[in-house]
C-alpha positions as CSV (number, residue, x, y, z in Angstrom):
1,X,56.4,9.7,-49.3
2,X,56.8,6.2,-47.3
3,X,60.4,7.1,-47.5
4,X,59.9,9.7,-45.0
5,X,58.0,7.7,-42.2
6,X,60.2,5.8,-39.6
7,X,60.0,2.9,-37.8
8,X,59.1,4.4,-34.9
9,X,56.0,5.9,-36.8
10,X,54.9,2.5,-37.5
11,X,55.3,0.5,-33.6
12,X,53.0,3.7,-32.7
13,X,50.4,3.0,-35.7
14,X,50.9,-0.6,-34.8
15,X,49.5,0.4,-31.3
16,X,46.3,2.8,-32.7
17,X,45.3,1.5,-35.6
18,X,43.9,-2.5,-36.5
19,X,45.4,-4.0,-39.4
20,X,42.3,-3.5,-41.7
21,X,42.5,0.2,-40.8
22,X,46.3,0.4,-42.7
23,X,44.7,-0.1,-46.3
24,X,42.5,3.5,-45.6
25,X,45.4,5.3,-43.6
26,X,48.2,4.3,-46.8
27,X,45.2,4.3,-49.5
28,X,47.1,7.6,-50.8
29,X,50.8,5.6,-51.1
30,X,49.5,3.0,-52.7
31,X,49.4,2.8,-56.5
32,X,46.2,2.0,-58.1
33,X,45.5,-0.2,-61.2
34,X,44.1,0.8,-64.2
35,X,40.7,0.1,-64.8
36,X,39.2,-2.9,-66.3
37,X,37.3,-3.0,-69.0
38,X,33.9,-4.6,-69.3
39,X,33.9,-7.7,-71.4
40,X,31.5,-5.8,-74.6
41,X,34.4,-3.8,-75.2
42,X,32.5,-0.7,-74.5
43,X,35.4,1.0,-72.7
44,X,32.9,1.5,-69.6
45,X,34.4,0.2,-66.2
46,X,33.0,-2.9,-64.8
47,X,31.0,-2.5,-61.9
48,X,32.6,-3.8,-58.8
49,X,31.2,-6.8,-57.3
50,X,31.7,-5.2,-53.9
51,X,29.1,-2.4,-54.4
52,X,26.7,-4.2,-57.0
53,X,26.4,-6.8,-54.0
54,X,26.0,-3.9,-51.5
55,X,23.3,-3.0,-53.6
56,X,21.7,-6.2,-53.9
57,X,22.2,-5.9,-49.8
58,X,20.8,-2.6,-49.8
59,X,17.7,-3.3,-52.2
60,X,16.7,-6.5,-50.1
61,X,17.2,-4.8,-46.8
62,X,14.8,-2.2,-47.9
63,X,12.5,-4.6,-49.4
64,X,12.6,-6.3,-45.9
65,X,11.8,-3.4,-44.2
66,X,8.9,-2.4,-46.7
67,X,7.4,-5.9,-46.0
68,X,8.1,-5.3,-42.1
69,X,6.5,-2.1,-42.1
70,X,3.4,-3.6,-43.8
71,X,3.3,-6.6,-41.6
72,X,3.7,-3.9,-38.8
73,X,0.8,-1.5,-40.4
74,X,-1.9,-4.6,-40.8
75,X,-0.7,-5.7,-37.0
76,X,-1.7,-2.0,-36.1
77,X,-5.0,-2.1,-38.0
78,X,-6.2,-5.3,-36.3
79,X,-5.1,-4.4,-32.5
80,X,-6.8,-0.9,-33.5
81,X,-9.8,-3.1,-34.8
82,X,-9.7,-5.1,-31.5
83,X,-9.5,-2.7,-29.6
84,X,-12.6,-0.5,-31.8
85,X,-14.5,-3.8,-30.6
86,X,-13.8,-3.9,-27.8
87,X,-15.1,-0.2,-27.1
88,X,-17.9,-1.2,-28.4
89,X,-18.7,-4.2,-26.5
90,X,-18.0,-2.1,-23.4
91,X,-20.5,0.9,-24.6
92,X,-23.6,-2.2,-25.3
93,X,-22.7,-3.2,-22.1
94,X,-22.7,0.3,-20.3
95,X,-26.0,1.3,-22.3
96,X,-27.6,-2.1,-20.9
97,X,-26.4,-1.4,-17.5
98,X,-27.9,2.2,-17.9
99,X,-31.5,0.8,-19.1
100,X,-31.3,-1.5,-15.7
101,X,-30.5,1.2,-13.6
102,X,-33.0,3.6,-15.0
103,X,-35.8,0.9,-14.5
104,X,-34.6,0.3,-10.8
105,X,-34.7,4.4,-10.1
106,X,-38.1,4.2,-11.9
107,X,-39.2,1.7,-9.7
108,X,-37.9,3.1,-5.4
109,X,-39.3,6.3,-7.6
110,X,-42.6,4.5,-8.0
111,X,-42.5,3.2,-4.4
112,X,-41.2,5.9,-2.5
113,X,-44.3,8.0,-4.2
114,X,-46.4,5.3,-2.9
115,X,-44.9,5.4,1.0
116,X,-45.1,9.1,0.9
117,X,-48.8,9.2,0.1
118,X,-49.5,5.6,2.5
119,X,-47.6,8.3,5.1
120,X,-49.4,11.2,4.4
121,X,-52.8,8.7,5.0
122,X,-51.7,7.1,7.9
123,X,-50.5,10.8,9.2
124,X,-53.8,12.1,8.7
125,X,-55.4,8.9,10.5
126,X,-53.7,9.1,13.1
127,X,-54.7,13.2,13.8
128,X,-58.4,11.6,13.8
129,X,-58.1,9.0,15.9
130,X,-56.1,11.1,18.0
131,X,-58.9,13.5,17.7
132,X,-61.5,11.0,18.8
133,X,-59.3,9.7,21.7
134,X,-59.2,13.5,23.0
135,X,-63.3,13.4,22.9
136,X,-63.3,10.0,24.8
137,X,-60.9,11.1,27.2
138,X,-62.8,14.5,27.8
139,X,-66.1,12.6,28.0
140,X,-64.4,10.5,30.6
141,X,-63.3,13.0,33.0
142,X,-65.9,15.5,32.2
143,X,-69.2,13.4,31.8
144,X,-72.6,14.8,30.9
145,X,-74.8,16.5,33.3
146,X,-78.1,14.3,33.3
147,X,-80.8,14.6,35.7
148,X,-80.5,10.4,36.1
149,X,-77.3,11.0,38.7
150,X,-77.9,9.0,41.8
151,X,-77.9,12.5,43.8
152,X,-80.4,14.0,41.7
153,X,-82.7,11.7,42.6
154,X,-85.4,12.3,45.5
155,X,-86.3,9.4,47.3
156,X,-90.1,9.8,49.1
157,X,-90.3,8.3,52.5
């Protein structure tokens, strides 16, 4: 099969493809050995120290992860905690600000009451007094007829 590639097949692989890609692209040209033998004399293959450290790689990149993802999780749980706190702090300080607020509306309530009835009294005052200024006023301009005028009094001479 190589037989049948040129040269001129090669300068354009040369071009494409990086030197570690040649090993996959002429995997099928290549002969393989035979397998080894494990050292028991079992006549099982050895495993290849390639993939039993990829598996090592494999095992400790997901027992890095699991410890990352629990170091993640217990960082979730305390900002969640914090941040559970936090509300709270922020609804015993609302409720206190509520109880102040309440009082102050009880107390303009209170006062306000108390103005409207000090108005009502000093409404109805003043209807009296305006009253009693009316009867001075008309007593002024319109005074009693007594028999003690000056021109209801007969002089002898």
């Amino acid at each position: 099969m190589i037989s049948s590639l040129s040269v001129s097949d090669f300068t354009v692989l040369d071009e494409v493809l990086t030197p570690w890609d040649y090993s996959t692209v002429f995997s099928p040209f290549i002969p393989t050995s035979p397998k080894l033998t494990s050292s028991s004399g079992s006549g099982e293959p050895n495993e290849k120290p390639v993939s039993n450290n990829s598996n090592r790689n494999m095992e400790d990149r997901k027992k890095r992860r699991m410890i990352s993802n629990r170091e993640s999780a217990r960082r979730s749980r305390m900002r969640k905690q914090r941040h559970l706190e936090n509300l709270r702090n922020q609804l015993n300080l609302f409720r206190v600000e509520n109880r102040e607020l309440k009082n102050g509306l009880q107390f303009l309530m209170f006062h306000c009451d108390r103005l409207r009835t000090e108005n009502e009294w000093l409404r109805l005052e003043r209807t009296v007094l305006g009253q009693k200024l009316s009867n001075i006023s008309q007593s002024l301009v319109f005074p009693p007829f007594s028999s003690a005028w000056p021109c209801n009094i007969v002089t002898a001479e």
